[in-house]
TILO-835299 format. One record per residue: x, y, z of N, C-alpha, C in turn; residue in one letter. Coordinates in steps of 0.1 Angstrom, whole numbers, padded with zeros to 4 digits, always signed. Example, Ala and Ser with C-alpha at 12.3 -4.5 7.8 and 13.67 -1.06 7.14 Angstrom:
<rs>
+0132-0057+0078+0123-0045+0078+0132-0033+0078A +0128-0022+0071+0137-0011+0071+0129+0000+0079S 
</rs>
This chain:
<rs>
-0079+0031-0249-0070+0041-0243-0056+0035-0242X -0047+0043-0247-0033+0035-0244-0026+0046-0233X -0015+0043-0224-0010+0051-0215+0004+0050-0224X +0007+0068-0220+0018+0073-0228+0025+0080-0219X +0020+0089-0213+0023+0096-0200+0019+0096-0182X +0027+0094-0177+0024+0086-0161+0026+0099-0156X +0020+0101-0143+0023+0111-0129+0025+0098-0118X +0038+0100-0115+0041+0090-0103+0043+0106-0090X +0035+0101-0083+0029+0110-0070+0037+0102-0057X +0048+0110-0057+0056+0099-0040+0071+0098-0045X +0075+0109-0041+0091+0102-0042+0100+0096-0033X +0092+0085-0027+0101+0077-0015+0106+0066-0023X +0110+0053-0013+0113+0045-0021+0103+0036-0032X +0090+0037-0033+0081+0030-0044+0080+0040-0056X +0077+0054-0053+0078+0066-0066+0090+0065-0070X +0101+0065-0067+0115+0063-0074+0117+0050-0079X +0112+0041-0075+0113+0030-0084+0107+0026-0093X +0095+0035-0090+0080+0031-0102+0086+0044-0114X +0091+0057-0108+0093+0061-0121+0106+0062-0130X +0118+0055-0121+0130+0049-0131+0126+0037-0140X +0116+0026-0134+0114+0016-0137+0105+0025-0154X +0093+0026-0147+0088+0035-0164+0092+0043-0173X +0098+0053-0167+0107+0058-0178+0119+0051-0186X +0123+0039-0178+0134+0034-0185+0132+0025-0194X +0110+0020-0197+0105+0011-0201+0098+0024-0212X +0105+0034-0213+0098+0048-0227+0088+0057-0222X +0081+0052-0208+0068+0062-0209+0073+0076-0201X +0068+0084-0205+0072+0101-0202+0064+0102-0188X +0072+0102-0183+0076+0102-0163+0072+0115-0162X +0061+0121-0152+0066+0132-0143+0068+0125-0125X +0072+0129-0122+0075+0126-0108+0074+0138-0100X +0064+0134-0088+0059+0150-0080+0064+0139-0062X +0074+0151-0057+0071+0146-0047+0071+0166-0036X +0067+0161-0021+0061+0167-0015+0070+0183-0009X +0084+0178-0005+0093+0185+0000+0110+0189-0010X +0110+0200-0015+0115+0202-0019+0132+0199-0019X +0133+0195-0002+0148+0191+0000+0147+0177-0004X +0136+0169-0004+0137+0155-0006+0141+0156-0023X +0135+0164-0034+0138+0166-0045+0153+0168-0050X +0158+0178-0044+0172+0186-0046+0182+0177-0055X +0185+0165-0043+0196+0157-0055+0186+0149-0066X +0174+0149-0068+0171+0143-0078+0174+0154-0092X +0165+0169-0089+0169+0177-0095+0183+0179-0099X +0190+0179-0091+0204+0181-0093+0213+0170-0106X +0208+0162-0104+0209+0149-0114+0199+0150-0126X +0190+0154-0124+0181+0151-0137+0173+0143-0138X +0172+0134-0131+0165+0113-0127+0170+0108-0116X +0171+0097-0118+0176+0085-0107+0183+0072-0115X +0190+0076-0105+0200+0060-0108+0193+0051-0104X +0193+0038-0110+0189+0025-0106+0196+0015-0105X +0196+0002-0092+0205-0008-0091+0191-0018-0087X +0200-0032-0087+0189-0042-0087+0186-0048-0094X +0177-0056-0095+0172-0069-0107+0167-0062-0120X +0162-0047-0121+0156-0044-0133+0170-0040-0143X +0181-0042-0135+0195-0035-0140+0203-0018-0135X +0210-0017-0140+0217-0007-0134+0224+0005-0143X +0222+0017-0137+0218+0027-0145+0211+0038-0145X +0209+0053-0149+0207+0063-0148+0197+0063-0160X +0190+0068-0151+0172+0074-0160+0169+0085-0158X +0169+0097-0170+0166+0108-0169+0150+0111-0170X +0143+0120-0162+0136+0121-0157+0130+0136-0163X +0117+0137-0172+0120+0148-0181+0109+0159-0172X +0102+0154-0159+0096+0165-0150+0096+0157-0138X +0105+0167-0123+0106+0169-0118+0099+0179-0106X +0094+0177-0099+0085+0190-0093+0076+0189-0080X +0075+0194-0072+0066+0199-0062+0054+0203-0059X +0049+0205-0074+0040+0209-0077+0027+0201-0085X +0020+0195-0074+0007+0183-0080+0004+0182-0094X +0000+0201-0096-0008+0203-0108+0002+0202-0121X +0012+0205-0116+0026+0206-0130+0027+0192-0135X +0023+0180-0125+0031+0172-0126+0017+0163-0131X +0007+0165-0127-0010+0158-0134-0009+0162-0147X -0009+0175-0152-0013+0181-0163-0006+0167-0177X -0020+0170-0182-0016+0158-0192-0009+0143-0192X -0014+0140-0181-0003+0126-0175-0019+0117-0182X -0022+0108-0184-0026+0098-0188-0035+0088-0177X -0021+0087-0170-0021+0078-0154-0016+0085-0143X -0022+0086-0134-0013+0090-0121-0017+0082-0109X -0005+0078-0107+0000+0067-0100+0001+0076-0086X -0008+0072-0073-0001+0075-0061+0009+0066-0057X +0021+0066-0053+0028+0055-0047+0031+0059-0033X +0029+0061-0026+0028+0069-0012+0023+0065-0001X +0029+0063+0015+0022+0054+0024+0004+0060+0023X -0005+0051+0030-0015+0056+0027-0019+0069+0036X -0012+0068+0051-0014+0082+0054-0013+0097+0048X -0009+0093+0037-0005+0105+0031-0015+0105+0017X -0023+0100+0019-0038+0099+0013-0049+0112+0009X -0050+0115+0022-0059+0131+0025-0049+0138+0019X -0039+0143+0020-0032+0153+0013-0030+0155-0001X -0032+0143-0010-0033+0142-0022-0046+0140-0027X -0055+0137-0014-0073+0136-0021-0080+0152-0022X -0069+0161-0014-0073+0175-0012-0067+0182-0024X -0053+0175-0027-0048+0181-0038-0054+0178-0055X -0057+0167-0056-0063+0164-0068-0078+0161-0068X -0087+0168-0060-0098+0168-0059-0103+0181-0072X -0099+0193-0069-0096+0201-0085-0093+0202-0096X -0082+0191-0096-0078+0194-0109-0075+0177-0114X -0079+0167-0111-0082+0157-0118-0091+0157-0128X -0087+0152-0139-0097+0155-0153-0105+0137-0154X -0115+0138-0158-0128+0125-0157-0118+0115-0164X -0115+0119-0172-0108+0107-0181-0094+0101-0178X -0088+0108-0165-0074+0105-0162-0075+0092-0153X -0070+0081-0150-0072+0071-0145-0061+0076-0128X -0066+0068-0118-0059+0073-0105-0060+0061-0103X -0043+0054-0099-0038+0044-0096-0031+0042-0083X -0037+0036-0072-0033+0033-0060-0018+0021-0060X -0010+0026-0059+0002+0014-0058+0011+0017-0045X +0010+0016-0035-0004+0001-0032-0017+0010-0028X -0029+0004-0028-0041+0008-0021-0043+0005-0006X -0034-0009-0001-0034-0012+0009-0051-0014+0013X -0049-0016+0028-0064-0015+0029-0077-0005+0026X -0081-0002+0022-0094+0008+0014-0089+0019+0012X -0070+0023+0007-0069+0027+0001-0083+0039-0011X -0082+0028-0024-0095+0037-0032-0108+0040-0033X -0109+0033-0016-0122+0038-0010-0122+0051-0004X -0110+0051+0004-0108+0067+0011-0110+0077+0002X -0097+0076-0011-0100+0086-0022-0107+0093-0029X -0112+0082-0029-0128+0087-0039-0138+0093-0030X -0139+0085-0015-0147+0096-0006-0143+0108-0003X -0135+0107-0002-0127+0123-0001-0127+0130-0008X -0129+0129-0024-0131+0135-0032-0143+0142-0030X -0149+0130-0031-0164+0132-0029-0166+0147-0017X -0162+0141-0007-0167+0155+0004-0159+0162+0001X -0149+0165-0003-0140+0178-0010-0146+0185-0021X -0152+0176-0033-0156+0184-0043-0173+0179-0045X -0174+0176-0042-0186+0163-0048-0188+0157-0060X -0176+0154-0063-0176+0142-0075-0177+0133-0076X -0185+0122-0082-0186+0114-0084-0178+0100-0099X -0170+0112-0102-0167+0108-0116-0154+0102-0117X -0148+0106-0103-0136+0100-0105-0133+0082-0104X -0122+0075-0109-0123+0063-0114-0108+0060-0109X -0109+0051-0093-0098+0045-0088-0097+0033-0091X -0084+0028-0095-0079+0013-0092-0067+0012-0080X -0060-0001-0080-0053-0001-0070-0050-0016-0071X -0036-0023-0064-0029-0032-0063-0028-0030-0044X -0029-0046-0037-0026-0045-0022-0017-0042-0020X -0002-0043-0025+0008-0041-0020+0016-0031-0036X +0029-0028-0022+0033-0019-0036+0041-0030-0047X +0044-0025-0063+0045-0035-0072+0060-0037-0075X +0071-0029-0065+0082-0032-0064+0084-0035-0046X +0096-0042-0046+0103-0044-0032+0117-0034-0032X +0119-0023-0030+0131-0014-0031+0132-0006-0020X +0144+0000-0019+0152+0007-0009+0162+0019-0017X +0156+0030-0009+0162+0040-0014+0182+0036-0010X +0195+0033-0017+0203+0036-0016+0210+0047-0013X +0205+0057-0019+0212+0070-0011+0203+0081-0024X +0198+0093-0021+0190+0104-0022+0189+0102-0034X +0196+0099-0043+0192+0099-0061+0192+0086-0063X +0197+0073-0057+0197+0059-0063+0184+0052-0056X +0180+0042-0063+0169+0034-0062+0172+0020-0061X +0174+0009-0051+0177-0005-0053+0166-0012-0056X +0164-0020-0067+0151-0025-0070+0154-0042-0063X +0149-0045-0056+0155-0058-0051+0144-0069-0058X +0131-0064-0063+0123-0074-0065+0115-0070-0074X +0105-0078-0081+0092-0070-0088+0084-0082-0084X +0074-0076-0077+0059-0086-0070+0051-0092-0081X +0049-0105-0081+0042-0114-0091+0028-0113-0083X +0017-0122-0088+0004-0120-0084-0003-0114-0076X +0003-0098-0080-0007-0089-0068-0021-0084-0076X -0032-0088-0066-0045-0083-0065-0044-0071-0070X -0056-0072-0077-0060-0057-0083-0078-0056-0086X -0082-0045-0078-0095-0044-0084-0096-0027-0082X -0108-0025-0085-0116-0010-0094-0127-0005-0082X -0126+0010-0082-0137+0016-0076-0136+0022-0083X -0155+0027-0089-0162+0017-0091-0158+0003-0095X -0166-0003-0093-0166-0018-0101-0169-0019-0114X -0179-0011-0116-0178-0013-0133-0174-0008-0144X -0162-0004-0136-0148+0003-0144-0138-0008-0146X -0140-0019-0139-0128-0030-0132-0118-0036-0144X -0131-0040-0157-0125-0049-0167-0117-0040-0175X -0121-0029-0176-0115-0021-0188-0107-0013-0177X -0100-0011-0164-0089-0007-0165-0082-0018-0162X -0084-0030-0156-0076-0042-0154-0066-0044-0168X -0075-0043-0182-0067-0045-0191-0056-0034-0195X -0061-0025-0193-0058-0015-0192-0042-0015-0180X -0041-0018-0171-0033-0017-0159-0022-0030-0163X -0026-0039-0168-0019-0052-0177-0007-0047-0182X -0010-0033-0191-0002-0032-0200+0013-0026-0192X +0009-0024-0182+0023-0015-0172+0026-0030-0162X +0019-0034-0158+0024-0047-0147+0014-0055-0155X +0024-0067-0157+0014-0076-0164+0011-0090-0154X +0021-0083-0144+0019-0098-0137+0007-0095-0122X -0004-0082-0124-0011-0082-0117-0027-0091-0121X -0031-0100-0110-0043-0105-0113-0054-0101-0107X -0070-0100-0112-0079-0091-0111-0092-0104-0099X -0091-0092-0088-0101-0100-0076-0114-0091-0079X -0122-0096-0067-0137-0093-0072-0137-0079-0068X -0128-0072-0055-0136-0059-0056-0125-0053-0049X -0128-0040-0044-0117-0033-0036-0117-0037-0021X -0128-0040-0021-0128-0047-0001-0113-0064-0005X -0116-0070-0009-0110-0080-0014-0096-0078-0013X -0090-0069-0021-0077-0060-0024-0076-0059-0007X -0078-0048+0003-0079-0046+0014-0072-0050+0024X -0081-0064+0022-0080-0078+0033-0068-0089+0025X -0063-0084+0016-0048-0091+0016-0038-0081+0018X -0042-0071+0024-0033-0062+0031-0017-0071+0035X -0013-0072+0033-0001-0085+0038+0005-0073+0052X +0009-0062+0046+0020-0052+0057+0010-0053+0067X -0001-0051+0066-0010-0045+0080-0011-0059+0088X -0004-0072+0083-0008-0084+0090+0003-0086+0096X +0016-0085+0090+0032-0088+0098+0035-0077+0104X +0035-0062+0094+0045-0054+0104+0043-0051+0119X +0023-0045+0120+0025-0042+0137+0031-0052+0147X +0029-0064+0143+0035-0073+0155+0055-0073+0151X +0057-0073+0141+0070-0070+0141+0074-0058+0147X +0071-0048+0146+0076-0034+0150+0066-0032+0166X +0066-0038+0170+0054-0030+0187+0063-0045+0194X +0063-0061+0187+0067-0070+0197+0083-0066+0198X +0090-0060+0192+0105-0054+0189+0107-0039+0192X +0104-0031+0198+0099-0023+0201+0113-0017+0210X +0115-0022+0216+0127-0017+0222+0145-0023+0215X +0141-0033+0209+0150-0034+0199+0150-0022+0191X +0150-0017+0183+0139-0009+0175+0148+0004+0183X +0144+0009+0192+0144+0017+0201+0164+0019+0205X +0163+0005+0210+0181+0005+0211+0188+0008+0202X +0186-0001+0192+0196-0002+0178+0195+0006+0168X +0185+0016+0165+0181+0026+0157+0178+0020+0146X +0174+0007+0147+0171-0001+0133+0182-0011+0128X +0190-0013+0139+0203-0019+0132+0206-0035+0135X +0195-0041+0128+0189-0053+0129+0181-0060+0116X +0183-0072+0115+0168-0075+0105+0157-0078+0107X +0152-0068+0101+0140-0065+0103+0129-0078+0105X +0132-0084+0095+0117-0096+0089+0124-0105+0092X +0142-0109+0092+0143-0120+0096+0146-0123+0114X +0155-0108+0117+0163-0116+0132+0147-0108+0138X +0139-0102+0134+0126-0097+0143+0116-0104+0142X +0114-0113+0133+0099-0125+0133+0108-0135+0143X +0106-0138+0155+0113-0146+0158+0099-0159+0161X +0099-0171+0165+0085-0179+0171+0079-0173+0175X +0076-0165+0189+0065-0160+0191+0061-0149+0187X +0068-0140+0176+0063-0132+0167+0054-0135+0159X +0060-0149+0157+0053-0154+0143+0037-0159+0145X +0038-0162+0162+0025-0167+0165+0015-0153+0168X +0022-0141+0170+0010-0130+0171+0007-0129+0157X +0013-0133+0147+0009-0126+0132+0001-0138+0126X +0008-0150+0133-0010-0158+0130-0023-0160+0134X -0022-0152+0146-0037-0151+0155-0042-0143+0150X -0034-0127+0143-0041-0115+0138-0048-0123+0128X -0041-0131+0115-0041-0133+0102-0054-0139+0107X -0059-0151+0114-0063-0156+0120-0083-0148+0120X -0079-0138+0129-0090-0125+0127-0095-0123+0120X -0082-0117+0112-0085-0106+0098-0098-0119+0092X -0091-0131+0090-0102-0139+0080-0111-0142+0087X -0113-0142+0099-0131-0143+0104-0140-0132+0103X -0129-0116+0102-0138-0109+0099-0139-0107+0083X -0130-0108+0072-0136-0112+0059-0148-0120+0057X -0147-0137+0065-0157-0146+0062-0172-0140+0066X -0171-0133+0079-0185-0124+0082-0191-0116+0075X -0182-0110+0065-0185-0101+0058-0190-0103+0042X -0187-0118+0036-0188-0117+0028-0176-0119+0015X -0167-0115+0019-0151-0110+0015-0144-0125+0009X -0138-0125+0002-0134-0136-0004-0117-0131+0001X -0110-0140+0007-0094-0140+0013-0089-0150+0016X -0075-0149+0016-0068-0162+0021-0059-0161+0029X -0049-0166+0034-0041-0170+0046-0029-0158+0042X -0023-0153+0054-0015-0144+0050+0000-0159+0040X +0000-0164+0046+0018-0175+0043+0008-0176+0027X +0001-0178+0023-0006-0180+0012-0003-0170+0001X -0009-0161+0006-0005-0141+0000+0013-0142-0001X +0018-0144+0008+0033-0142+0010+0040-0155-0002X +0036-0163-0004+0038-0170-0015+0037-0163-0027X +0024-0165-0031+0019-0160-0043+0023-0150-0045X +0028-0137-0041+0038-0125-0045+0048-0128-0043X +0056-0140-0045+0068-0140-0044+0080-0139-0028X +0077-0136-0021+0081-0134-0011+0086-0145+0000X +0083-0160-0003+0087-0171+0005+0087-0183-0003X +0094-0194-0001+0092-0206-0006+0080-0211-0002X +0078-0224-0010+0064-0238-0016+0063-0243+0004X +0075-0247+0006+0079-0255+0014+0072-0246+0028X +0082-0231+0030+0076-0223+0044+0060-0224+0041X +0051-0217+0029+0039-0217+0030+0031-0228+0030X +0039-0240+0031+0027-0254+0039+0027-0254+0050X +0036-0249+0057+0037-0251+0071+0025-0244+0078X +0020-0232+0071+0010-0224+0076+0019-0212+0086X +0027-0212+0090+0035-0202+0096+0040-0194+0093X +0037-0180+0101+0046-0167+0096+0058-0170+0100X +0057-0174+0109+0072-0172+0114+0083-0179+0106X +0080-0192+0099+0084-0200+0089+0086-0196+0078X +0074-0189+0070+0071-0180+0060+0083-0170+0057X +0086-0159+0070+0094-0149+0071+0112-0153+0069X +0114-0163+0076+0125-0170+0082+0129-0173+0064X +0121-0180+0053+0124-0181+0046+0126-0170+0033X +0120-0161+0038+0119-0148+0026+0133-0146+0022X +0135-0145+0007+0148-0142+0004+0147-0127-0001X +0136-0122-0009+0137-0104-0008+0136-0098+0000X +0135-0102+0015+0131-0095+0027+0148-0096+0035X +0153-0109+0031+0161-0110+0043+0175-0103+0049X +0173-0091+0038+0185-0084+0042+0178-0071+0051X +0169-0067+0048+0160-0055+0050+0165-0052+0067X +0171-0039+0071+0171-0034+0082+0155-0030+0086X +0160-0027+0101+0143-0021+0108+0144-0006+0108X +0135+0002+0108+0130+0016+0108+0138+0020+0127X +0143+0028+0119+0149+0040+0132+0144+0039+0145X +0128+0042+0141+0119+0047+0154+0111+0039+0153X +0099+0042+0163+0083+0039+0163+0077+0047+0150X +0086+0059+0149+0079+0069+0144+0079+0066+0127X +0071+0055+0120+0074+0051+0110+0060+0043+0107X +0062+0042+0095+0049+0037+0084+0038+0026+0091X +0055+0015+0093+0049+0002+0101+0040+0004+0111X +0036+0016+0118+0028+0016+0125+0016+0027+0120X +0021+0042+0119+0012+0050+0114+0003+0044+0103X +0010+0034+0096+0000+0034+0081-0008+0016+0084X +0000+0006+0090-0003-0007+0093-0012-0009+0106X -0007+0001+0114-0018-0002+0126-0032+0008+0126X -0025+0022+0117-0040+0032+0119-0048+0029+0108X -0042+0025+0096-0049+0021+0079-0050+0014+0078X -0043+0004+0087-0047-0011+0081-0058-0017+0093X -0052-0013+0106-0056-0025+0117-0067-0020+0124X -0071-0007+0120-0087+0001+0130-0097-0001+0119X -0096-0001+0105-0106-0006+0101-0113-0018+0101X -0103-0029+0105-0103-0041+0105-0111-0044+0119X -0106-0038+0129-0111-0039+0138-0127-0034+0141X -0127-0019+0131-0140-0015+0135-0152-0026+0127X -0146-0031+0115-0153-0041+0108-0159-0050+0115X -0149-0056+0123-0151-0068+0131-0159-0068+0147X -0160-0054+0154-0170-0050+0157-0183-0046+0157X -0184-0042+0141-0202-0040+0138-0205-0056+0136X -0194-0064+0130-0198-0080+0124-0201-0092+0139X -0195-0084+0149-0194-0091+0161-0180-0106+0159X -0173-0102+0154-0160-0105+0156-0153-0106+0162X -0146-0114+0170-0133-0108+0183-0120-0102+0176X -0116-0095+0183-0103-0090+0175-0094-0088+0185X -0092-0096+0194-0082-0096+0210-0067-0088+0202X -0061-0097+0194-0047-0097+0190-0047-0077+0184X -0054-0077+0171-0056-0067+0168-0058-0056+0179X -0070-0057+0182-0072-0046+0196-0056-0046+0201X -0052-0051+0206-0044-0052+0219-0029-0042+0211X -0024-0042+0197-0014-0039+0189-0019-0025+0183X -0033-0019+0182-0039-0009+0183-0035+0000+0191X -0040-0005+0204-0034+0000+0220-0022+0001+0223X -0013-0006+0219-0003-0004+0219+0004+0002+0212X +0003+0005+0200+0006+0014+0192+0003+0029+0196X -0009+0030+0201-0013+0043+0201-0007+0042+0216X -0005+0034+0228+0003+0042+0236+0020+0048+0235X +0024+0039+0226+0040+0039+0221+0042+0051+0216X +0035+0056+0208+0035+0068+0198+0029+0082+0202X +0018+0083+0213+0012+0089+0216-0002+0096+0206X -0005+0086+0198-0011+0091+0189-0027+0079+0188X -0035+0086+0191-0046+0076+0193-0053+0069+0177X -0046+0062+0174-0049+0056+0160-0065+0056+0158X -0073+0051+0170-0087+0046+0163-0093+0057+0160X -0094+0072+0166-0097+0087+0159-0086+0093+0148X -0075+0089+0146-0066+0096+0136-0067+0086+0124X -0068+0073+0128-0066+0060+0117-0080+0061+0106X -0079+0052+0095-0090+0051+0088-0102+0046+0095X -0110+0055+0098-0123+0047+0102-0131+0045+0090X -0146+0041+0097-0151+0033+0089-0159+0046+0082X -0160+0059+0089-0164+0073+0085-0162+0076+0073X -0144+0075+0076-0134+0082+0062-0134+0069+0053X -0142+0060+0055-0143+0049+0040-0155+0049+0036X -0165+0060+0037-0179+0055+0036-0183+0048+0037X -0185+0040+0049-0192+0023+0050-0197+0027+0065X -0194+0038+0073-0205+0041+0085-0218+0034+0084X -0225+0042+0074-0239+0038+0076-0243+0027+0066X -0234+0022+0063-0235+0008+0052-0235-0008+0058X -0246-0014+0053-0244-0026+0061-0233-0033+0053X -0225-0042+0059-0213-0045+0056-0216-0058+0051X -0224-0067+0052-0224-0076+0049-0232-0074+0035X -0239-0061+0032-0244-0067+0014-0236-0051+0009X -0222-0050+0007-0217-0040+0004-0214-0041-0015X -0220-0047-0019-0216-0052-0034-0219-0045-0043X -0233-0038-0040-0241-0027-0051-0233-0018-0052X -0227-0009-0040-0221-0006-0038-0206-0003-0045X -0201-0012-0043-0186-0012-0049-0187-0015-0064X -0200-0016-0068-0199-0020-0083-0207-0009-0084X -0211+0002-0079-0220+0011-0086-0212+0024-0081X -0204+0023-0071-0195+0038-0066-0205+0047-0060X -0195+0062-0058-0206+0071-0049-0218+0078-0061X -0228+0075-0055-0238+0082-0065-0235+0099-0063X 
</rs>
């Protein structure tokens, strides 16, 4: 199978960069995003300008649209790029009209991302046929510059990539090669998950800053003047967790400063130290990045409900402590008013309720029967 035509699903800042970046590399772009006024100046232009490391420049854009099905039809690949809360809306939308043979690409999958998908499909249609992959993080570092431009500041080197099913994995990995070559292939989608990197730094960045955040309307840096020492020491106790509840589980992971290396994101030197706070301090694609307006933002809705209640509920069937986690849950959901551990991904909405967790392998290599 060669990919000729993409559906990039998300016109924030990762869909605008995933679909200037492809179209401006030949492949026939549609781009679907949700709200019509977010579209306007793209329509209005025709594409998107791009600035940043990939170069600079205007990419015409030959479907534009609001409309799922306009924008699937005949795509090849379709790419969600989209926080993952915004997951169920597109598992309800392409539960119909996804065709067997179209491949569905999570960028990013973040934590069980293309586990939710596919179950959702599942209880929406009862299909079993559909065929997710996914990368942990998304595969550019960009910021919308203003409604039609796209600043590409980075392209992520060794991000994880694995397949639900599993024994779809080799033939789309090769397959997925040919668009990002610099993604490498882990053992499964739990794996992908638990190198969640955002779900390990942002809650403690955005809940211990919180009224910074609050004051300044974001008018601060984010990853560098907000990881301060003792930030850095809540995001090593989580990291800390996260891998005793992988090790219980089975899960093959490594140190968040480790992950933040290997994508590019910090120097040789911060990642011996073992320190986020070290790690962060040295990031050079992070270190201009302002902080989000509000509470009312990803870093929490998608990092503490998507990332940090699964993790937790994990680590409770495994008998795990999860002090740090719990406690940034809680506080999230009091900050926000929004009770994460019933709104967040449970272990329900990833099919693994009634799954023992510790032999989940048949499983992720055989998909929903």
């Amino acid at each position: 199978m060669e990919l000729a035509r993409i559906a990039v699903l998300g016109a924030g800042n990762g869909g605008c960069a995933a679909a200037a970046d492809l179209a401006r590399r030949g492949y026939h772009v549609a781009l679907h995003g949700r709200s019509p006024h977010r579209l306007a100046p793209l329509l209005e232009r025709g594409g998107i300008a791009m600035a940043g490391v990939l170069g600079e420049g205007f990419v015409s854009l030959p479907t534009i649209t609001d409309d799922v099905a306009v924008a699937v039809d005949g795509a090849d690949l379709v790419m969600l790029a989209v926080p993952v809360s915004a997951h169920p809306n597109y598992a309800a939308a392409l539960a119909p009209i996804l065709a067997p043979e179209q491949v569905l690409f999570l960028n990013p999958g973040h934590m069980g991302g293309g586990l939710f998908v596919a179950h959702e499909i599942h209880r929406i249609a009862g299909r079993t046929d559909v065929r997710t992959c996914e990368v942990t993080t998304l595969t550019y570092v960009c910021r919308m510059k203003d409604p039609a431009t796209v600043n590409i500041l980075k392209t992520v080197t060794n991000l994880a990539f694995a397949a639900f099913p599993g024994r779809h994995q080799a033939e789309l990995f090769e397959l997925m090669r040919t668009v990002y070559p610099d993604i490498v292939q882990v053992r499964d989608v739990l794996e992908t998950g638990f190198l969640d990197i955002n779900a390990v730094e942002h809650p403690a960045q955005i809940i211990c800053n919180a009224g910074w955040v609050e004051a300044t309307e974001g008018g601060y840096l984010f990853y560098y003047e907000g990881t301060t020492p003792a930030v850095g020491r809540v995001i090593d106790r989580l990291d800390a967790e996260r891998m005793a509840i992988a090790a219980a589980a089975g899960i093959p992971t490594r140190p968040f400063v480790r992950t933040f290396f290997d994508t590019g994101y910090t120097t040789e030197a911060a990642m011996l130290t073992g320190s986020a706070h070290a790690a962060l301090q040295e990031s050079a694609p992070n270190r201009w990045i302002t902080g989000p307006r509000s509470l009312d933002h990803r870093y929490v809705h998608e990092d503490i409900g998507w990332g940090l209640v699964p993790w937790s509920e994990m680590g409770r069937r495994l008998d795990v402590t999860t002090g740090a986690i719990d406690a940034l849950i809680s506080l999230g959901s009091v900050m926000n008013g929004i009770d994460y551990r019933t709104e967040g991904l449970t272990l329900e909405r990833l099919g693994l309720a009634e799954r023992d967790l510790r032999d989940l392998g048949g499983f992720l290599e055989r998909g929903i029967a």
